[in-house]
N, CA, C and O atoms as a DFTB+ gen file, in Angstrom:
464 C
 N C O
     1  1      16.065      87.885      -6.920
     2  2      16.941      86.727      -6.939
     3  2      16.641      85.886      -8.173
     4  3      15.549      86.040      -8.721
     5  1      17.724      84.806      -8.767
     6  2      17.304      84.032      -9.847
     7  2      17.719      82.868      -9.107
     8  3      18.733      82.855      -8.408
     9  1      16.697      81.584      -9.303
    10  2      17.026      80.424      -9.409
    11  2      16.903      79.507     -10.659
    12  3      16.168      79.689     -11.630
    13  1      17.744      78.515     -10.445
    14  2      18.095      77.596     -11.588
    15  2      17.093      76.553     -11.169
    16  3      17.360      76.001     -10.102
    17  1      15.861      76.119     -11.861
    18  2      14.982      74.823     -11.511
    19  2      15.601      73.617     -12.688
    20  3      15.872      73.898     -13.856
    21  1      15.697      72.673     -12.261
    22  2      16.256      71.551     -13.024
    23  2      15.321      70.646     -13.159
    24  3      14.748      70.515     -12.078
    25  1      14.902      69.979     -13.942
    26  2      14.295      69.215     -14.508
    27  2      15.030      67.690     -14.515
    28  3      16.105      67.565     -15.102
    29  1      14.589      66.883     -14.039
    30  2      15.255      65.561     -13.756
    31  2      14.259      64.642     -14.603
    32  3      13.111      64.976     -14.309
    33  1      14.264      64.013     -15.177
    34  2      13.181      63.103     -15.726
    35  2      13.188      61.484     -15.636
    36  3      14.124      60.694     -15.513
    37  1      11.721      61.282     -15.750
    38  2      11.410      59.842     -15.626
    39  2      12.442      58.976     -16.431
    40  3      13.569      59.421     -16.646
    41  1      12.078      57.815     -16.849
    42  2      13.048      57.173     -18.007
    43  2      12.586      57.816     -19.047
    44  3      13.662      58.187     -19.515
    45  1      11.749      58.248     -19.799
    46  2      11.155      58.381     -21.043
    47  2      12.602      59.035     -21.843
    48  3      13.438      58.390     -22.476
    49  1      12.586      60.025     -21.665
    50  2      13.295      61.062     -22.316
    51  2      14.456      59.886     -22.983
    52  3      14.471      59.730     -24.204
    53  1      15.210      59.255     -22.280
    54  2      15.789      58.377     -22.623
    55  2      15.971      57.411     -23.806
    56  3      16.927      56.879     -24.369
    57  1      14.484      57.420     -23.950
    58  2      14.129      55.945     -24.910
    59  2      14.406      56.762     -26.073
    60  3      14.209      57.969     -25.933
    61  1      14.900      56.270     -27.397
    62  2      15.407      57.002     -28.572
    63  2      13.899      57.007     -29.368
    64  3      13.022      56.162     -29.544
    65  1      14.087      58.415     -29.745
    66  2      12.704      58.940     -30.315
    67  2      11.892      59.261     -29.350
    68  3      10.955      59.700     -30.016
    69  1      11.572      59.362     -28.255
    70  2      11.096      59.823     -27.317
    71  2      10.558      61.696     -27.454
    72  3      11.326      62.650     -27.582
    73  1       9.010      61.741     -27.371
    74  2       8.516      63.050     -27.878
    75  2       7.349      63.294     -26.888
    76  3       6.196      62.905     -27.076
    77  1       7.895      64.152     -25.553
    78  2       6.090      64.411     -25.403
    79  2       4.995      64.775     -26.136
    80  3       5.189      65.722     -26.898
    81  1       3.953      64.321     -26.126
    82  2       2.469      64.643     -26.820
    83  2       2.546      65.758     -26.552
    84  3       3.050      66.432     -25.653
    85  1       1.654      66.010     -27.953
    86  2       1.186      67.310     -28.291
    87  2       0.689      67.661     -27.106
    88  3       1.532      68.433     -26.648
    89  1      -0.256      67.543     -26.271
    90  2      -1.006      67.827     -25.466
    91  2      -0.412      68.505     -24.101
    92  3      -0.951      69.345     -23.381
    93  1       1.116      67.756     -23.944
    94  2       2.008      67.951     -23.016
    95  2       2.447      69.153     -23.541
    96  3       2.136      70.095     -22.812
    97  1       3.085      69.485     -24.589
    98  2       3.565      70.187     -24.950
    99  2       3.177      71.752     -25.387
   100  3       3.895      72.752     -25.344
   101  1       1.811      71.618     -25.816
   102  2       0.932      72.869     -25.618
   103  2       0.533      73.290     -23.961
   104  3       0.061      74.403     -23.729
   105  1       0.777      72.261     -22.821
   106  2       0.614      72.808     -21.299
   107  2       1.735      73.043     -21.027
   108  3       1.867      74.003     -20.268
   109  1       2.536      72.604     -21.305
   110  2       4.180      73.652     -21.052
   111  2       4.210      74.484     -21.590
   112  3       4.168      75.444     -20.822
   113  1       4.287      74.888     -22.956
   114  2       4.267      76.440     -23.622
   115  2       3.489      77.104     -23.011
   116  3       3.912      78.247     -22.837
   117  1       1.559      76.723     -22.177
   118  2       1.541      77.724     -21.715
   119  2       1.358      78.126     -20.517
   120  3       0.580      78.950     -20.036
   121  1       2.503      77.174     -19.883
   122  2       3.122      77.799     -18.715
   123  2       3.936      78.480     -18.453
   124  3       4.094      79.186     -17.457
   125  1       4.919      78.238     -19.890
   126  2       6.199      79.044     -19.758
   127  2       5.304      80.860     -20.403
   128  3       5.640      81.996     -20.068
   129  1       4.574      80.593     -21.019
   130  2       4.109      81.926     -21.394
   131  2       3.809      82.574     -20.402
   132  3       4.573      83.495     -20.112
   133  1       2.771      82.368     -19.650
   134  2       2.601      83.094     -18.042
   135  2       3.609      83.164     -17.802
   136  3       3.760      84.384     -17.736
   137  1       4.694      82.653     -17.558
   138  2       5.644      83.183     -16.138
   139  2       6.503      83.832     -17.150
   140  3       7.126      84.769     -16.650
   141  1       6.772      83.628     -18.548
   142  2       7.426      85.268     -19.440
   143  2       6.407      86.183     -19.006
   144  3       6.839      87.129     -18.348
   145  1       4.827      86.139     -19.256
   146  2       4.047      87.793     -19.072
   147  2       4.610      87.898     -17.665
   148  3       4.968      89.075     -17.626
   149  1       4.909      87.335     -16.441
   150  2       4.862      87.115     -15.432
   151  2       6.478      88.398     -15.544
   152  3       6.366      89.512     -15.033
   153  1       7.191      88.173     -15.923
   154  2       8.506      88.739     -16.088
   155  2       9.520      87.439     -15.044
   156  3      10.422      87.769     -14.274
   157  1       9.307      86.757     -15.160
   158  2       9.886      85.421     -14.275
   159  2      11.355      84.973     -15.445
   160  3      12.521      85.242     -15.156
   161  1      10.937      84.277     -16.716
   162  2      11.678      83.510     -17.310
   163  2      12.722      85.016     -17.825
   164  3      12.708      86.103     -18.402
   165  1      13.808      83.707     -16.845
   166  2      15.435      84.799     -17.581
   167  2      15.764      84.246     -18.780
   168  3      16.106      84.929     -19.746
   169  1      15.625      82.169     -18.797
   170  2      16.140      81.316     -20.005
   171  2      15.420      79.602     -19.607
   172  3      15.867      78.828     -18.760
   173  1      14.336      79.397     -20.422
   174  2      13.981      77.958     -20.458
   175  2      14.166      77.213     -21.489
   176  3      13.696      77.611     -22.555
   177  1      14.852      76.017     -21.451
   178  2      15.290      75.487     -22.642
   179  2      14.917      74.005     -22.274
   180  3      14.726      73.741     -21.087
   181  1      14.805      73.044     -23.208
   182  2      14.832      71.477     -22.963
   183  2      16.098      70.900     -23.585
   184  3      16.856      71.431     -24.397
   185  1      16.140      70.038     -23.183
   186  2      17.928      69.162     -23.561
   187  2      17.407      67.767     -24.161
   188  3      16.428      67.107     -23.814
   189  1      18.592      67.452     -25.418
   190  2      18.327      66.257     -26.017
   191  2      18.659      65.362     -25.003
   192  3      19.242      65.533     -23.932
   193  1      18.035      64.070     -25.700
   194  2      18.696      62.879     -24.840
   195  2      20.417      62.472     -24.265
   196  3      21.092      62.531     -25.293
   197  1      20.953      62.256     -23.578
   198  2      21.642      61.862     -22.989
   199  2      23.195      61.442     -23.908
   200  3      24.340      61.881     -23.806
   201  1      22.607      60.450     -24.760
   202  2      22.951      59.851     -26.353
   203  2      23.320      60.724     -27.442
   204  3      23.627      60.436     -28.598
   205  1      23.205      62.224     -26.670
   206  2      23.971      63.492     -28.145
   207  2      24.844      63.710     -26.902
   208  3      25.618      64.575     -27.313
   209  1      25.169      63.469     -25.712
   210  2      25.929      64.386     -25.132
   211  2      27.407      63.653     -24.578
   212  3      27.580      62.536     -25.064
   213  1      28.334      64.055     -23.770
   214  2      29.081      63.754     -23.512
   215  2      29.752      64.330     -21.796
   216  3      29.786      65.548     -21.623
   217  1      30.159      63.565     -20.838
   218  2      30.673      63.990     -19.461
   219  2      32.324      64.024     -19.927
   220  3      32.892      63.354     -20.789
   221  1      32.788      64.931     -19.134
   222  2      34.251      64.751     -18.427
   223  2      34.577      64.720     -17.192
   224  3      34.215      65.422     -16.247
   225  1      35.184      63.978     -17.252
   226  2      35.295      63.554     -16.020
   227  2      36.864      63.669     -15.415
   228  3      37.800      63.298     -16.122
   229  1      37.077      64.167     -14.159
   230  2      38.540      64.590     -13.749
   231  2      38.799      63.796     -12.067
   232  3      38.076      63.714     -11.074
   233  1      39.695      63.484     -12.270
   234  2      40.110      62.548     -11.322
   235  2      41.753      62.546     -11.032
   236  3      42.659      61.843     -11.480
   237  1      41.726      63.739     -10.007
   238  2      43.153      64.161      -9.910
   239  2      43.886      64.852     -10.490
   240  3      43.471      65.922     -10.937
   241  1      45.690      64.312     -10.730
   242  2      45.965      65.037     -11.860
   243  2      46.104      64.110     -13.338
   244  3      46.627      64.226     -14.447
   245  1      45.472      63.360     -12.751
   246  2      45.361      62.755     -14.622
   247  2      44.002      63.571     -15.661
   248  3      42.935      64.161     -15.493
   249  1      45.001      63.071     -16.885
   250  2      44.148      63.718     -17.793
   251  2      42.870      63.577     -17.633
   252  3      42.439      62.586     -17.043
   253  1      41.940      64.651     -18.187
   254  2      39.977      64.149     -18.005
   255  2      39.752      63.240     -18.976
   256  3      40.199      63.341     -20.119
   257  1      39.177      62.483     -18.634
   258  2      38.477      61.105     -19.507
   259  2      37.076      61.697     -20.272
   260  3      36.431      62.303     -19.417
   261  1      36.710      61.714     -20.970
   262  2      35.436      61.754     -21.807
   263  2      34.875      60.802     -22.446
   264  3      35.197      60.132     -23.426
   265  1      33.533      60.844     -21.405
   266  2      32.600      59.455     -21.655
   267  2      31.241      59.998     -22.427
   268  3      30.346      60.758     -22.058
   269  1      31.438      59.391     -23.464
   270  2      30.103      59.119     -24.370
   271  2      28.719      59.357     -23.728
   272  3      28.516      58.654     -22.738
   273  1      28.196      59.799     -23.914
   274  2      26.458      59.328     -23.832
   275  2      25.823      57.797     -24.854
   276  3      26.116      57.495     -26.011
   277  1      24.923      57.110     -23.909
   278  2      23.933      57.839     -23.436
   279  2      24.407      57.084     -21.824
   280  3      24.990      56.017     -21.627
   281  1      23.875      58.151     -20.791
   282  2      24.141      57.655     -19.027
   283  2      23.190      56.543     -18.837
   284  3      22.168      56.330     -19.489
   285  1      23.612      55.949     -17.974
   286  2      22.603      54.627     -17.562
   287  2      21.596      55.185     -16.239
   288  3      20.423      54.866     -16.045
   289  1      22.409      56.074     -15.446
   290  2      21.802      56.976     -14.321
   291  2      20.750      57.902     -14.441
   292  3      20.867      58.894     -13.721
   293  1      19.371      57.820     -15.435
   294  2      18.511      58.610     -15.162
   295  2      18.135      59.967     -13.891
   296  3      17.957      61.170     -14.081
   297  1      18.118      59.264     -12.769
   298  2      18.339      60.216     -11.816
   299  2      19.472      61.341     -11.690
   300  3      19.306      62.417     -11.116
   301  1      20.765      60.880     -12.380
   302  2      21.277      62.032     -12.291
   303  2      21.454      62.847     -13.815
   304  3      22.437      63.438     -14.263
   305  1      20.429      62.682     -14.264
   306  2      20.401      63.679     -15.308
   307  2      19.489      65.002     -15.342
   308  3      18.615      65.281     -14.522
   309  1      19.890      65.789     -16.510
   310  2      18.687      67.104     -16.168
   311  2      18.103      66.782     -17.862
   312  3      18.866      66.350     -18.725
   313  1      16.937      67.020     -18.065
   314  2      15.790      66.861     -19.334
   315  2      16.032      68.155     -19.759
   316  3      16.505      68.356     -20.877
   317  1      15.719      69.197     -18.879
   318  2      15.753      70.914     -19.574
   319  2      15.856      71.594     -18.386
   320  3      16.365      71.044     -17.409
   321  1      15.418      72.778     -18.337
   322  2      15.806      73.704     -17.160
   323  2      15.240      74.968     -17.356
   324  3      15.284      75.329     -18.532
   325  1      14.551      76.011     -16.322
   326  2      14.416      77.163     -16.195
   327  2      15.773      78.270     -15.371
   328  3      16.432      77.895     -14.401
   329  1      15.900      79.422     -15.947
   330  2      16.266      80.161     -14.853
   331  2      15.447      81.092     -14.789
   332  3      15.164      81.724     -15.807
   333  1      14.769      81.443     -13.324
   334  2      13.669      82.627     -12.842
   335  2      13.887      83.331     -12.002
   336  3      14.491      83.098     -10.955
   337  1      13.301      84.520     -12.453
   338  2      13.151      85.383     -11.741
   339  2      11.632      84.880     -10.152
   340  3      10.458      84.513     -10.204
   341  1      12.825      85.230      -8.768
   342  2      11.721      85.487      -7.717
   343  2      12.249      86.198      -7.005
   344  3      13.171      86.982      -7.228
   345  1      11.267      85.805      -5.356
   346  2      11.644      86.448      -4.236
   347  2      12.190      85.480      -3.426
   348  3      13.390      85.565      -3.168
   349  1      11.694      84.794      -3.084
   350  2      12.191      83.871      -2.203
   351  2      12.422      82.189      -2.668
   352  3      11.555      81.686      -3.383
   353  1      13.344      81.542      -2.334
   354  2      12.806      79.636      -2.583
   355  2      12.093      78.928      -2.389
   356  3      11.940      77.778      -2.802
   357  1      11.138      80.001      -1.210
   358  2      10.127      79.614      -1.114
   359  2       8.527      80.070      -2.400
   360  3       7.516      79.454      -2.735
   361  1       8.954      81.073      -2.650
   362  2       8.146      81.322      -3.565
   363  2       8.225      80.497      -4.952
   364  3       7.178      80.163      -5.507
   365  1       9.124      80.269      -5.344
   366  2       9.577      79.780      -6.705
   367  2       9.005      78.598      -6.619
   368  3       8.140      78.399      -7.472
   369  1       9.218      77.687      -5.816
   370  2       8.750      76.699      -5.578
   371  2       7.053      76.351      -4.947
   372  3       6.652      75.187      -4.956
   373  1       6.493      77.066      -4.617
   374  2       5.173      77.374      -4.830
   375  2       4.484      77.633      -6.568
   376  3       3.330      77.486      -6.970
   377  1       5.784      78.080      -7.333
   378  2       5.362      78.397      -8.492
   379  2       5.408      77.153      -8.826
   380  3       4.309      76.630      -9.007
   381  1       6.527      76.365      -8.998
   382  2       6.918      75.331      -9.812
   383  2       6.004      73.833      -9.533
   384  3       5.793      72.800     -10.170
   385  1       5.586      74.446      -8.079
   386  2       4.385      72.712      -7.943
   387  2       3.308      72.799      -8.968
   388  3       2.750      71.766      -9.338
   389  1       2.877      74.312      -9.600
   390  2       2.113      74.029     -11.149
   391  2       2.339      73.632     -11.969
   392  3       1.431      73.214     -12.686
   393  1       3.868      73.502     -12.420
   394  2       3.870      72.982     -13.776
   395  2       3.615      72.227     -14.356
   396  3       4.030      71.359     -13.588
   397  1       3.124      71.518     -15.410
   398  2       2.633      70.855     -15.973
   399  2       4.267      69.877     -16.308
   400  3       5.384      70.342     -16.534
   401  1       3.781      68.270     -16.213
   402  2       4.367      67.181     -15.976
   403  2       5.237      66.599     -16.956
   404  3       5.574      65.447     -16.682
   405  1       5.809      67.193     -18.289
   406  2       5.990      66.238     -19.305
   407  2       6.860      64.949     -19.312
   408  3       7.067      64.282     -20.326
   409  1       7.380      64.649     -17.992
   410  2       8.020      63.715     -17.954
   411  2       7.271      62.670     -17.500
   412  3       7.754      61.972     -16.609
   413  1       5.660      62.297     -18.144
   414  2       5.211      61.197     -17.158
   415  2       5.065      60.919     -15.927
   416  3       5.237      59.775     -15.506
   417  1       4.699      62.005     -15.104
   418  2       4.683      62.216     -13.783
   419  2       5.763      61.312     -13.029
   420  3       5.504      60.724     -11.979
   421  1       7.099      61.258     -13.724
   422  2       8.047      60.660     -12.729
   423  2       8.998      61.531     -12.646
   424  3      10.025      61.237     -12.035
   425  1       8.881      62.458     -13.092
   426  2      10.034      63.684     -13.100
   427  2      10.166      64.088     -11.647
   428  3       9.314      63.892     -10.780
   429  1      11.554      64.783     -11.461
   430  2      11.752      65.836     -10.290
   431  2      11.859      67.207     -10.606
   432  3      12.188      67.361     -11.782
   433  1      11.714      68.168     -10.035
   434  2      11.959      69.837     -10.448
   435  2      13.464      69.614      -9.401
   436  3      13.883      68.460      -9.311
   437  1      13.786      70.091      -9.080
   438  2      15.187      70.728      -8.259
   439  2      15.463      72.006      -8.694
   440  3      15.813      72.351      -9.823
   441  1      15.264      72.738      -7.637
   442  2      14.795      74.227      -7.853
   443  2      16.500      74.679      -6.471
   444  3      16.782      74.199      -5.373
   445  1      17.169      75.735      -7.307
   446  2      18.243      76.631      -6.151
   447  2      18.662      77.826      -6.918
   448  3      18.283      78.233      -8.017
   449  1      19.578      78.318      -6.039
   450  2      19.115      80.055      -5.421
   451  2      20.721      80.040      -6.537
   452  3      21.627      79.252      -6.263
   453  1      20.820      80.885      -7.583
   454  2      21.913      81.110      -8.042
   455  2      22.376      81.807      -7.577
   456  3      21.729      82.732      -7.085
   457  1      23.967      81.745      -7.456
   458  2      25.073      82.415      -6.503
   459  2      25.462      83.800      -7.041
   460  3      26.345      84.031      -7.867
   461  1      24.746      84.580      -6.501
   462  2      25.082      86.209      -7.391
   463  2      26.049      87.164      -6.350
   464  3      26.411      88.287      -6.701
């Protein structure tokens, strides 16, 4: 099975110029390295701030509106994302309580079962 883990982040990511430390950033690479030897990672990527991107938004049959970044809603944003290889949601998520934190330990994972 593959699931999609989402990455939700603290405010940080937010703040312009915003860079996890080196330190953060060498414990994520080598986490994501294990779970590539692991044969786990299908695609892990991180996402710019909020402020490069853009929503559409649809509301009926009127035209979609397109709203600017940056969101004021932290919580409903994603920072970056894995898709992995497992067995169960339960397993994946046994994996993912290791990962190392770069969002200032205020982050969420949100981990689900892609629809195959």
């Amino acid at each position: 099975m593959r699931f999609m883990v989402m990455v939700k982040p603290g405010a940080e990511p937010e703040v312009p110029g915003f860079q996890p430390s080196a330190e953060e950033l060498t414990e994520m690479a080598a986490f994501n390295d294990r779970l590539f030897k692991e044969g786990r990672i299908v695609l892990a990527e991180g996402l710019t701030s909020s402020a490069e991107g853009v929503r559409v938004v649809f509301e009926g049959d009127a035209e979609p509106k397109v709203i600017d970044g940056p969101f004021a809603e932290t919580k409903e944003l994603v920072a970056g994302f894995w898709v992995l290889n497992g067995e169960s949601l339960e397993e994946v998520t046994e994996l993912m309580k290791q990962a190392p934190n770069p969002e200032a330990k205020g982050g969420v994972l949100e981990i689900r079962p892609i629809s195959e």
